[in-house]
C-alpha positions in Angstrom: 0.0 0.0 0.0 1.2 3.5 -1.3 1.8 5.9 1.6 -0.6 8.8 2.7 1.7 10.9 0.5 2.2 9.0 -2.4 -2.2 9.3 -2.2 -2.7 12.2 -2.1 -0.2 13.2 -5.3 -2.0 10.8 -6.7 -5.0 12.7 -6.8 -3.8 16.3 -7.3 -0.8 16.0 -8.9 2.2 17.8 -7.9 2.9 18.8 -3.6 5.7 19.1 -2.7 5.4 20.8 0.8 5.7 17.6 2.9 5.6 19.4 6.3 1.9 20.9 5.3 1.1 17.4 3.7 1.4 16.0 7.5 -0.4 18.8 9.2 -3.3 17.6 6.6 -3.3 14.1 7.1 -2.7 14.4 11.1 -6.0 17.0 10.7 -7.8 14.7 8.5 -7.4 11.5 11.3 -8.8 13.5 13.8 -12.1 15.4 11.6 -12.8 11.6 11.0 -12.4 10.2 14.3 -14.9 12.9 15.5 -17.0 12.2 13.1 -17.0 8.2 13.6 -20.0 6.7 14.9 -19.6 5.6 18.9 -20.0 2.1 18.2 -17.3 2.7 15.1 -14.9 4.1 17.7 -15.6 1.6 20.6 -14.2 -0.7 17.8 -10.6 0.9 17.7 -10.6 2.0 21.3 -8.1 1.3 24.2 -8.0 1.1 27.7 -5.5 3.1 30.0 -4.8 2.9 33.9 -5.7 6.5 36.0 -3.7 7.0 38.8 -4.4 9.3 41.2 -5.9 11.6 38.0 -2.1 11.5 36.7 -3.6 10.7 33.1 -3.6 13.1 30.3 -6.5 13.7 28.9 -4.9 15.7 25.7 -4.5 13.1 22.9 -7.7 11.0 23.5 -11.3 11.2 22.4 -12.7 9.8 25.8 -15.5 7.4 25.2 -15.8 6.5 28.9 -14.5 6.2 32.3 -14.4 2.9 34.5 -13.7 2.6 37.8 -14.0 -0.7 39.8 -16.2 -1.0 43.2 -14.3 -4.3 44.2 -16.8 -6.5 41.8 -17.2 -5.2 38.6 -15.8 -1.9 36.5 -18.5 0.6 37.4 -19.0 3.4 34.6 -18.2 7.3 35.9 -20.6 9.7 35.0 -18.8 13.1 34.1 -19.4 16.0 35.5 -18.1 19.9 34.9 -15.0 20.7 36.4 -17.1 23.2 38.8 -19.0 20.7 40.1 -15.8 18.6 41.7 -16.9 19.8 45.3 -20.5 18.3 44.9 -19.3 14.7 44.4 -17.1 14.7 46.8 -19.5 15.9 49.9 -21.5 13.3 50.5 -24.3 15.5 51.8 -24.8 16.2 48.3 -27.4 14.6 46.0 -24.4 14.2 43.3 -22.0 12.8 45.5 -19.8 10.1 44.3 -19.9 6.4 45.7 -18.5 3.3 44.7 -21.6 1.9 42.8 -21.9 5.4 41.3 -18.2 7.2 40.8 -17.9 10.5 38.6 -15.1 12.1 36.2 -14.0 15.6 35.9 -11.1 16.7 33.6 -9.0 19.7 35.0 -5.6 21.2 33.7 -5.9 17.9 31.6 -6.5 15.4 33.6 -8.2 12.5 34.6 -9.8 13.1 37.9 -12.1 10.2 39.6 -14.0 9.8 42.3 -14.0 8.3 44.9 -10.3 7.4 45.4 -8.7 8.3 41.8 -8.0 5.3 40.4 -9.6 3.8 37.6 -9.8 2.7 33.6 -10.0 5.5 30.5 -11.8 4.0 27.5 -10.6 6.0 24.7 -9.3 6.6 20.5 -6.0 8.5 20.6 -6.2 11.7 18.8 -3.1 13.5 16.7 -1.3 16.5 18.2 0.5 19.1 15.5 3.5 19.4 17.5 4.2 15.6 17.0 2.0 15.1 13.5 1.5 11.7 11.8 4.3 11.8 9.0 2.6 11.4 5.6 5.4 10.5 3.7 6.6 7.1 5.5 2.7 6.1 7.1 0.7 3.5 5.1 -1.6 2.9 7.8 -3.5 4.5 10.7 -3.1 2.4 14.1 -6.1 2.4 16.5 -8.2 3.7 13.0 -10.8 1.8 11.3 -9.2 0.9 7.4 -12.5 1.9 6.1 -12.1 5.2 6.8 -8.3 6.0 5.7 -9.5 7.0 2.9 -11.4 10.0 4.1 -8.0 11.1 6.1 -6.5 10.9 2.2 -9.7 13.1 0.9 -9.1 15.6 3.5 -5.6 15.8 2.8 -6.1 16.4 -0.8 -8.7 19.0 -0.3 -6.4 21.2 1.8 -3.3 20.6 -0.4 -5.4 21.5 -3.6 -6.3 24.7 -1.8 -2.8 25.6 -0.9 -2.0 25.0 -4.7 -4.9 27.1 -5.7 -3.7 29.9 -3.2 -0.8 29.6 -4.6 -1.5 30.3 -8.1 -3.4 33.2 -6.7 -0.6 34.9 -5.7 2.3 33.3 -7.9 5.8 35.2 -7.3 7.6 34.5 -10.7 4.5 36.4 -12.9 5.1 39.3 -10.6 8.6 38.9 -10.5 8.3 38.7 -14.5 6.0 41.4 -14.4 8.3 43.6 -12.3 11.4 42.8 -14.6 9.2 43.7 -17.4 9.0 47.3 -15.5 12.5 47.5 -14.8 13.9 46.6 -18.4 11.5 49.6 -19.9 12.5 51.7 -17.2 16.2 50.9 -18.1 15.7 51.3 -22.0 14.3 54.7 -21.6 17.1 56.0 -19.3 19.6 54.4 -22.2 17.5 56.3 -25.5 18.5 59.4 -23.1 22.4 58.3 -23.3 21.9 57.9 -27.2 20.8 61.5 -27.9 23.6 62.4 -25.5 26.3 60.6 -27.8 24.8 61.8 -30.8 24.7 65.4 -29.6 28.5 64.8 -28.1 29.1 63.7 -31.6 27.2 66.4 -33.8 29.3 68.8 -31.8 32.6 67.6 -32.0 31.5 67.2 -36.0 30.9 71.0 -35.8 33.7 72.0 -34.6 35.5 69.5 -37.2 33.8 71.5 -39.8 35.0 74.7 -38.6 39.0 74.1 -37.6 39.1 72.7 -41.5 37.2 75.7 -42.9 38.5 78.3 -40.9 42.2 77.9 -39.4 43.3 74.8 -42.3 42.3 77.1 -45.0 43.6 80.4 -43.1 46.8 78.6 -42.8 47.3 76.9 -46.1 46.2 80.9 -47.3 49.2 82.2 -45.2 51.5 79.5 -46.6 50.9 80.6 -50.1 51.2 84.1 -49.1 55.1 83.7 -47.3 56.1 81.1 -50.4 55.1 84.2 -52.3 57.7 86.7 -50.3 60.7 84.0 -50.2 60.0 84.3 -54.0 60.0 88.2 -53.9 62.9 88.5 -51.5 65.1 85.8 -53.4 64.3 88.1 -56.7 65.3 91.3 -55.0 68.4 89.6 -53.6 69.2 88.2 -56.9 69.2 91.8 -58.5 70.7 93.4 -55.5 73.8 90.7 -56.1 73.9 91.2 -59.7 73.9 95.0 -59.0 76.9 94.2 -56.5 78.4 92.3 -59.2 77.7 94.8 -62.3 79.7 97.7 -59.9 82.9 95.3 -59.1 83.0 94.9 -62.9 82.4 98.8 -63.9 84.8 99.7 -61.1 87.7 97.6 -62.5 86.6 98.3 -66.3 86.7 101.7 -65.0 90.0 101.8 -62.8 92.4 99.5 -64.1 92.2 100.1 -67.9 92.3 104.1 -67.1 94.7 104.3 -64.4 97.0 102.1 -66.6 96.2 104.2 -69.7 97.2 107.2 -67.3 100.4 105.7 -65.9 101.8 105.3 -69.5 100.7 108.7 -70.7 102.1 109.8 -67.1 105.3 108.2 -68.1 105.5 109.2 -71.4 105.1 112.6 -70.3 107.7 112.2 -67.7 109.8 111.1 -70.5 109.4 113.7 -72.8 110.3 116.0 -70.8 113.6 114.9 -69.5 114.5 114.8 -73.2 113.5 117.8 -73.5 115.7 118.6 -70.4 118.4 117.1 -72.3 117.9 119.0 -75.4 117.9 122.3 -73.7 121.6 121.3 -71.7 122.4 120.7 -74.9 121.9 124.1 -76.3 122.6 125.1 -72.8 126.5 123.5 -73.3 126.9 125.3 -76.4 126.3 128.5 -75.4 128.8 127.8 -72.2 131.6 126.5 -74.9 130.6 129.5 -77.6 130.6 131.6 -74.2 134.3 130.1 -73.1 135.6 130.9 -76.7 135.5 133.7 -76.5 136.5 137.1 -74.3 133.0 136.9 -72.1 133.0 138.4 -69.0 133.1 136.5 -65.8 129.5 137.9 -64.9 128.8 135.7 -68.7 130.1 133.1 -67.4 129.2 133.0 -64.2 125.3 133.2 -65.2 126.5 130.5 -67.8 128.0 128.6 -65.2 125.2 129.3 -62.5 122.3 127.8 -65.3 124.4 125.3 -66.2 124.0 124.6 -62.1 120.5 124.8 -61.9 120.3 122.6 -65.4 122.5 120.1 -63.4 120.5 120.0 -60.7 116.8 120.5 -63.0 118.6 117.5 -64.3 118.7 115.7 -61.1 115.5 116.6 -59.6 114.3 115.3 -62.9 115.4 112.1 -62.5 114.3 111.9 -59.2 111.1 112.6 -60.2 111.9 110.2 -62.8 112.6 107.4 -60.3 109.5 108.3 -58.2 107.2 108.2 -61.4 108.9 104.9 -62.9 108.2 103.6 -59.4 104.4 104.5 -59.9 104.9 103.3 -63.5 106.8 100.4 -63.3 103.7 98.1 -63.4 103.2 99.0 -66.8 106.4 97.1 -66.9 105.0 94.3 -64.9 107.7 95.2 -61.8 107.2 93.3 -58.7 108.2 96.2 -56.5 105.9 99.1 -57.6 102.5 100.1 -54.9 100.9 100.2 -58.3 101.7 97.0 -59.2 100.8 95.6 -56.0 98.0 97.8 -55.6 96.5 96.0 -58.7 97.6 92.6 -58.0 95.5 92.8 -54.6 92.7 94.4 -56.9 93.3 91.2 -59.0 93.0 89.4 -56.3 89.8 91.3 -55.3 88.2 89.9 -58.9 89.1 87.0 -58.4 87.7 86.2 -55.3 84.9 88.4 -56.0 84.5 86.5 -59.6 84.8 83.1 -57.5 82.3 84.4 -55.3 79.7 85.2 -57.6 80.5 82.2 -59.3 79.6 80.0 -56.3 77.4 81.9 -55.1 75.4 83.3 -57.6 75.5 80.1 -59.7 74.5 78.0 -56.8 72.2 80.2 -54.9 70.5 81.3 -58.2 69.8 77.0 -58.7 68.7 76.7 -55.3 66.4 79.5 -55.4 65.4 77.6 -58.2 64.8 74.4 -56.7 63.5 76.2 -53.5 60.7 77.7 -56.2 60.1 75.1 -57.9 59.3 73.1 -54.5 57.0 75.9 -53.2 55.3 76.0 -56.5 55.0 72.4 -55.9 53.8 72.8 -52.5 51.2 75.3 -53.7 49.9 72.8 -55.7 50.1 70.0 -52.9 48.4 72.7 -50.7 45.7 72.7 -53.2 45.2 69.1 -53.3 44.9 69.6 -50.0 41.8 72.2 -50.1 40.0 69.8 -52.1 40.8 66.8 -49.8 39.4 68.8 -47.2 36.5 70.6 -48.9 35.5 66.9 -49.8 36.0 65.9 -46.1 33.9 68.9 -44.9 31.2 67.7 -48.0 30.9 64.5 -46.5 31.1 65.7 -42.7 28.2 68.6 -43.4 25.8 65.9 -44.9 26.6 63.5 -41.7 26.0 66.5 -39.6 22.4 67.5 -41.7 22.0 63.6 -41.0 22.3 63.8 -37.4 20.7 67.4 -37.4 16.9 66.0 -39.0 16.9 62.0 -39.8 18.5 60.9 -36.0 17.1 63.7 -34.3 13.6 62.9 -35.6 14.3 59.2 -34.7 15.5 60.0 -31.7 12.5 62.3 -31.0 10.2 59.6 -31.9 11.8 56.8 -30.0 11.1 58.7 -27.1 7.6 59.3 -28.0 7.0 55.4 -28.6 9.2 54.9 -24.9 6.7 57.0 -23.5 3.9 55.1 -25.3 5.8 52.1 -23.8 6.1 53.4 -20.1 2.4 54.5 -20.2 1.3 50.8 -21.4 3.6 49.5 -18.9 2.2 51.1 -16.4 -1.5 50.3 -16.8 -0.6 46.9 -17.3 0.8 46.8 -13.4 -1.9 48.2 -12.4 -4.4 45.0 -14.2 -1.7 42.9 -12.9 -1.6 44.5 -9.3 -5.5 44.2 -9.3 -5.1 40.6 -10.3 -2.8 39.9 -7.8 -5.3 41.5 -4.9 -8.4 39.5 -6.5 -6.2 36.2 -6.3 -6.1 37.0 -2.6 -9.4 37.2 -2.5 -9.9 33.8 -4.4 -12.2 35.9 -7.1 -10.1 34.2 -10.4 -12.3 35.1 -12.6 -11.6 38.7 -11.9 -7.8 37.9 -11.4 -7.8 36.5 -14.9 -9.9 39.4 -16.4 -7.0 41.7 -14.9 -4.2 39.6 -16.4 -5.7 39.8 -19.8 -6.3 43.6 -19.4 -3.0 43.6 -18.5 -1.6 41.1 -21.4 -3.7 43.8 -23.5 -1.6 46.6 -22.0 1.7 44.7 -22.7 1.0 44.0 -26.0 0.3 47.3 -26.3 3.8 48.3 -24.7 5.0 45.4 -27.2 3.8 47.6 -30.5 5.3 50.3 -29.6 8.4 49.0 -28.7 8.7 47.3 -32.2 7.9 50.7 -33.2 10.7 52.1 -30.7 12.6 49.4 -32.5 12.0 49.9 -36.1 12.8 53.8 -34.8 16.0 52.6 -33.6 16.4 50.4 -36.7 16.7 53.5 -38.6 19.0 55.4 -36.2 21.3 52.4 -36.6 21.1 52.6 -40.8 21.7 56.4 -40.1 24.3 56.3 -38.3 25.9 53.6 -40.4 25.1 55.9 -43.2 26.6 58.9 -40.8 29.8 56.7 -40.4 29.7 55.6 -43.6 30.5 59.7 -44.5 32.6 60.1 -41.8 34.9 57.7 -42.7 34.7 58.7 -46.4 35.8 62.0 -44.6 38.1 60.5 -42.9 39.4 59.2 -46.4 39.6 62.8 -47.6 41.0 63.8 -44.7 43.9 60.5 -44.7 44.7 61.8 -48.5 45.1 65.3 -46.9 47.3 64.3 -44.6 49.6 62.3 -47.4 49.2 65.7 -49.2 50.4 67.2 -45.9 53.2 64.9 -45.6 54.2 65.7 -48.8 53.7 69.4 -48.0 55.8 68.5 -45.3 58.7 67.0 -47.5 58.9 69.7 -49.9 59.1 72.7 -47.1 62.2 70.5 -45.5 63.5 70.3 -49.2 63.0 74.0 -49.3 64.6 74.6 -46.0 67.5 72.5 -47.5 67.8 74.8 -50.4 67.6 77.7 -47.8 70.0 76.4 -45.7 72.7 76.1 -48.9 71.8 79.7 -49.5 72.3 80.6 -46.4 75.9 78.6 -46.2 76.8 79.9 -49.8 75.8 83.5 -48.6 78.3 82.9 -45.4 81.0 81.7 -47.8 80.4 84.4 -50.4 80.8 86.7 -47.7 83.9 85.4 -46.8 85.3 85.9 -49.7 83.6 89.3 -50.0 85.7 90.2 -46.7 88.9 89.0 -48.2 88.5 91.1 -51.2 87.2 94.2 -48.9 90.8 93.2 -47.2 92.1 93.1 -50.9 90.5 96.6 -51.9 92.0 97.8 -48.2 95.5 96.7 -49.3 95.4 97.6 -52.6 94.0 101.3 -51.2 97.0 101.5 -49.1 99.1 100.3 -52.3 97.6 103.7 -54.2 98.0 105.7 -51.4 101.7 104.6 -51.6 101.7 105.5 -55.2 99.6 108.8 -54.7 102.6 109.8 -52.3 105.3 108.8 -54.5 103.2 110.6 -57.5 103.0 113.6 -54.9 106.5 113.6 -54.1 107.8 113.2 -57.8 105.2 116.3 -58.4 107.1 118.0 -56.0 110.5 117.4 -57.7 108.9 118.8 -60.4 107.5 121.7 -59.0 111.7 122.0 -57.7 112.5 121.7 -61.3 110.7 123.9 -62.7 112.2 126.4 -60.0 115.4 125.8 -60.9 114.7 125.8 -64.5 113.1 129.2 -63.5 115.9 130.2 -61.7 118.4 129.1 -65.0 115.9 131.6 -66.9 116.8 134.5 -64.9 120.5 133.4 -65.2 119.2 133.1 -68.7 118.1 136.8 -69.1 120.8 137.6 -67.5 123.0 136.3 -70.2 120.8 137.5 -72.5 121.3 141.0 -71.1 125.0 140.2 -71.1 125.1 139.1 -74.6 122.9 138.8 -77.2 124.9 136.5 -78.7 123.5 133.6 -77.0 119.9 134.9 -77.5 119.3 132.1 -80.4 120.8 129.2 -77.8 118.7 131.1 -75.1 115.6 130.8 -76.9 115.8 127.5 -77.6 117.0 126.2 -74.3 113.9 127.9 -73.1 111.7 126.3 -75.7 113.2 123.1 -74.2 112.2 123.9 -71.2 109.0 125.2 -71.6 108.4 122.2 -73.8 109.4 120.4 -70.6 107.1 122.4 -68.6 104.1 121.2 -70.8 104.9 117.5 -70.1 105.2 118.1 -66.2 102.1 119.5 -66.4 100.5 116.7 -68.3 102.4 114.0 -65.9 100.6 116.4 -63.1 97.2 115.6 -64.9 97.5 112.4 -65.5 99.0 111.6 -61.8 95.4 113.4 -60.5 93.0 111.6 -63.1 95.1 108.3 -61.2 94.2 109.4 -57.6 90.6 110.4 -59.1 90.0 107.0 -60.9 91.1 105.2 -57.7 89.3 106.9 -55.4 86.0 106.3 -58.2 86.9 102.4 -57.9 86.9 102.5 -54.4 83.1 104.1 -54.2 82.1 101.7 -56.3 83.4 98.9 -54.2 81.8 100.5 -51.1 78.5 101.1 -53.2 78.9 96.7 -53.9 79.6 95.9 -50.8 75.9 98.4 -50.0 74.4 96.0 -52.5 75.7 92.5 -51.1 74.3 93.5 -47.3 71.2 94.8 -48.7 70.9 91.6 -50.9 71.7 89.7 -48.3 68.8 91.4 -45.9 66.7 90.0 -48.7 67.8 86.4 -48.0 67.3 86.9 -44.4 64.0 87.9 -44.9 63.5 85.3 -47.8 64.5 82.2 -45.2 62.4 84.3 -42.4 59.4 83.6 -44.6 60.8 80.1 -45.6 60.3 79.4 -41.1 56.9 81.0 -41.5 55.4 78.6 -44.3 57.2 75.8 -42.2 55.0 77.5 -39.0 52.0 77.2 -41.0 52.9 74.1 -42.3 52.8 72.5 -38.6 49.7 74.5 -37.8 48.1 72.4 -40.8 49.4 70.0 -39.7 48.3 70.3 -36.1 45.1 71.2 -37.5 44.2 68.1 -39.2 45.6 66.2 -36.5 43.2 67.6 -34.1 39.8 67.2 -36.9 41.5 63.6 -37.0 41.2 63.5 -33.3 37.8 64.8 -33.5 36.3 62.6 -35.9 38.1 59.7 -34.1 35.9 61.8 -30.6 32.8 61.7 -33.0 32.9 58.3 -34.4 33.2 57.0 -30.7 30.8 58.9 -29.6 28.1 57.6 -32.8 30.0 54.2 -31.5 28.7 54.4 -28.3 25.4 55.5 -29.2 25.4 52.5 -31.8 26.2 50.2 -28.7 23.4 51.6 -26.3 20.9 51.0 -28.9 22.0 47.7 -29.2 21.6 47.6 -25.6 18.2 49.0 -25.9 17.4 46.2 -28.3 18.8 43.7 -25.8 16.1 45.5 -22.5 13.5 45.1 -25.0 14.2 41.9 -25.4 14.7 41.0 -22.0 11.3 42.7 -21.2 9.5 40.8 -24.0 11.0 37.4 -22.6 9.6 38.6 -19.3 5.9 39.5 -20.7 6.0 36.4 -22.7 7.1 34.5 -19.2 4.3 35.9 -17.5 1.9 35.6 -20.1 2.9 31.8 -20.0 2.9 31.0 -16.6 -0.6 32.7 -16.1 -2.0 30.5 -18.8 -0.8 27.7 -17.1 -1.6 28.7 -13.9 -5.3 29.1 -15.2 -5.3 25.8 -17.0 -4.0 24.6 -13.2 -6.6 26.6 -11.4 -9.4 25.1 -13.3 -8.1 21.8 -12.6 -7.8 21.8 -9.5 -11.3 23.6 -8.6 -13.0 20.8 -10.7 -10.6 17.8 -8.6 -11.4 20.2 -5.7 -15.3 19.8 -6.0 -15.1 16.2 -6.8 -12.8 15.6 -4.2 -15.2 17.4 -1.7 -18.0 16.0 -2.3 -16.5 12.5 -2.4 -15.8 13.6 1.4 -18.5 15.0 2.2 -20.5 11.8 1.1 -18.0 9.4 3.1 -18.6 11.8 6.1 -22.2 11.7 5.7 -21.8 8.1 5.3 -20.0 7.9 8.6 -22.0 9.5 10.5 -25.1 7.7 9.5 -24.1 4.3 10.4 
């Protein structure tokens, strides 16, 4: 035989709450015992010994009371508790004798009288505190077998109403219910995140818009602008050295083919007129020897004697002057030892270096101004590439940013609306399911379930408008794919900028190679320009040596021609003295005079030297002007090559920073991307729990019916064995 346990799932299924299971079956053995017919329970009954009213009375349905007289077991009558002094004073009518003892229970006890001792006739009853256990007990002891099976009726009643009071109030449909609240609650708080990353993103996209617009293109403008001035200031230099170059030329086109045309005229002169000199001691000497042959006075002779004197000594001055003008004419001769010669082998030198200067300089600068040009006009055009690149960056990132401005925005704007939709829905339906749950509890199920499908109604509701929500957030998703899409087409643009960059990059180092040659050519150029300024300084004091020996041989001349004045008043003294040396006279003094005129011509031709040197050397000064101002020009040339390299790094800094932006943006959409993703995953979370609910209250309705029906059948099969009972 099964156990009470293994009955009663037998006939309601599923119970798993053993401990109820043996309050039921240890209530259901006593209902029947009270409900058992007397002769039923005189059947099952037992006797136990009183002593002294120690017995218990708890535990026993007392059928009677014996107590022996010394014959026979005489029956006790019972009497109340408050009536315990009336049988035992014997002057009372209900006093207690032998033949006729009496029962009272106090405190639970047995008390009989007279003397206390005695038999209880009686069916042991079931306390809760030590139940029978359901799940091992097969049989009743001290119960009739015919009526176990009411104890098993009674058992499945009550379990079938603690299952039915269970499904009134079951935990996991409001647990589901609530989960269903907190997952909508959740999605909405995440659509607010979205337009927070979207906005975050929109702005950062903004400002990408504007760095490229305003400080890229400012800075690309200000690029062309100083590759413009290097190519001004390398022009201006360029003439200013030419100029420099063009004076050094004149000056020594100028100098050295005049001064040497006036060193030989100036010694041509000089020799001209020490033969004239010599022509008039000639006629001088005559006139002395036709003066000695004859009877001339000493006075004659003496002025004879005293020009010869002064001729002697014209004659020495002369070739003093001689010697100091052949020194100052010697180069003509190619002598090693004339100022003039060495003066123009340092102004030789000056060419030359000047010459070798120009020739590494302007050749090389001239080429890498070229190349410096050439790669700025390349960079211009680089620069350009650049614009477009970034126009077509900003293209794509102002259509992602109308994108974000009207389709995400609206999407946004309606999610929300359909989330409110949802939290509304949502709502109402925990209120149905709320009311359901309070008429479970008041076993009205019919009502309960009319709640739960209002509230089912309400979710399915909430369940449209999520799909709505989620078709919204479909389309957010396809716009912001499309807005990434753009971005990173922008990003493209922007990548090919940068390579353009890069290259811009390249091409300004190039430059500021080429303007770092210029600048070490200039250095070296201007070392040689200070040798030959050292040159022109030495060669200077080489004329100043020959201006002093042309002054000093002037000033032998101007002696000579005092002493050939001097002769001619010795002269016209002879001639006073004798007209017979008038002829000779006349032309010694023609000599002279024709002597005079070359002096004075060496004289000229001597100042035209001094003048043509000191015209050379202003032209050197007025080079040197042009080198330094040429040279400013560079300086100001390679200050404007730094500046397109500052502006080079400020686009470059520039389009590192949109980079960094549209990297900002792009996590930002990212994010946005991922919380509607995580939206979809609360919505479906919620729609599990819905769908949980909405399952387990249609089972718990298919259970509920099921057990009311067993519940009814099972009643009235008890009630019927009870009725049974009793009858018989």
């Amino acid at each position: 035989m099964a156990t009470f346990s293994a009955q009663v799932v037998d006939l309601i299924g599923t119970f798993s709450d053993e401990n109820a299971l043996d309050t039921f079956i240890t209530e259901g053995a006593n209902e029947v015992i009270n409900a058992m017919p007397r002769s039923m329970l005189e059947r099952v009954a037992e006797e136990t010994s009183v002593t002294d009213g120690t017995t218990t009375s708890e535990g026993h349905k007392i059928l009677h009371v014996l107590r022996n007289d010394g014959t026979i077991d005489q029956p006790c009558r019972f009497v109340p508790a408050f009536k315990r002094g009336r049988i035992q004073d014997s002057s009372d009518m209900e006093f207690a004798t032998a033949t006729d003892p009496a029962y009272y229970i106090q405190d639970g006890k047995i008390n009989i009288f007279p003397n206390g001792n005695g038999l209880m006739v009686s069916v042991p009853t079931y306390n809760q505190l030590s139940p029978l256990d359901a799940s091992n007990l097969q049989t009743i002891t001290n119960f009739p077998d015919e009526c176990e099976y009411l104890v098993t009726l009674y058992a499945a009643i009550k379990a079938l109403n603690q299952n039915l009071s269970a499904l009134h109030s079951n935990s996991d449909i409001t647990t589901a219910l609530t989960a269903v609240n907190t997952e909508i609650d959740e999605t909405l708080t995440i659509a607010d995140l979205i337009n927070t990353q979207v906005d975050a993103a929109v702005v950062e996209i903004a400002e990408t818009v504007t760095n490229v617009d305003a400080s890229v293109d400012t800075a690309l403008a200000a690029m062309t602008t100083a590759a413009g001035r290097i190519n001004t200031a390398v022009g201006l230099a360029n003439a200013e050295f030419d100029k420099g170059d063009a004076l050094l030329d004149l000056g020594e086109t100028d100098t050295e083919s005049a001064i040497n045309t006036n060193l030989t005229s100036l010694a041509q002169a000089i020799t001209n007129a020490g033969t004239e000199i010599g022509l008039a001691k000639t006629e001088a000497l005559e006139i002395a020897t036709l003066t000695d042959s004859a009877s001339g006075s000493s006075a004659f002779n003496t002025a004879v004697d005293a020009i010869n004197t002064e001729l002697d000594k014209v004659d020495e001055i002369i070739n003093l002057a001689n010697e100091e003008f052949d020194e100052v004419a010697t180069q003509t001769a190619g002598s090693k030892d004339s100022p003039i010669t060495d003066a123009f082998t340092e102004f030789d030198k000056v060419n030359a270096l000047l010459t070798l200067g120009e020739t590494d300089t302007e050749g090389a600068i001239n080429t890498a101004l070229t190349a410096i040009k050439t790669e700025l006009d390349e960079t211009q055009l680089v620069c350009d590439s650049i614009n477009t690149q970034v126009d077509s960056a900003v293209t794509e990132l102002t259509e992602a940013a109308a994108l974000v401005d009207a389709g995400i925005d609206t999407a946004v704007a309606s999610i929300h609306i359909a989330n409110d939709r949802v939290n509304t829905a949502v709502e109402l339906a925990n209120a149905q399911f709320d009311s359901a749950v309070t008429a479970n509890t008041a076993e009205d199920i019919e009502l309960a379930s009319s709640h739960v499908n209002a509230g089912s109604g309400f979710i399915s509701e909430a369940q449209a408008s999520l799909s709505e929500a989620q078709g919204y957030i479909g389309e957010v998703s396809a716009r912001v794919n499309q807005t990434n899409g753009q971005v990173n087409v922008a990003s493209g643009y922007l990548s090919a900028a940068q390579g353009y960059l890069n290259e811009v990059q390249t091409k300004i180092n190039i430059a500021s190679g080429y303007s770092n040659e210029i600048q070490s050519r200039l250095l070296q150029a201007q070392a040689k320009r200070d040798e030959a300024q050292a040159r022109i300084a030495s060669g200077a004091a080489y004329l100043s040596e020959a201006d002093a020996l042309a002054k000093s041989g002037n000033l032998f001349l101007q002696e000579a021609k005092t002493r050939i004045e001097q002769a001619q008043g010795y002269a016209v003294e002879i001639n006073a003295r004798d007209n017979f040396t008038t002829a000779k006279t006349k032309a010694v003094q023609s000599y002279i005079n024709t002597a005079n005129t070359f002096l004075a011509q060496a004289s000229s031709f001597s100042t035209e030297i001094q003048n043509r040197l000191a015209q050379a050397q202003a032209k050197r000064e007025e080079s040197n002007s042009r080198i330094q101002l040429g040279s400013s020009y560079l300086s100001e040339a390679n200050a404007a090559v730094n500046e397109v390299q500052a502006y080079g790094n400020e686009v470059s800094q520039r389009l590192a920073q949109v980079g960094a932006q549209g990297n900002v943006a792009a996590s930002y959409i990212n994010a946005a991307t991922g919380y509607a993703n995580e939206i979809q995953s609360k919505i479906n979370i919620a729609s599990a729990y819905a769908n949980e609910a909405q399952v387990r209250l249609n089972i718990d309705s298919t259970e509920y019916q099921w057990y009311e029906r067993q519940q009814t059948k099972l009643q009235a099969d008890y009630d019927r064995g009870i009725q049974i009972l009793r009858a018989s």
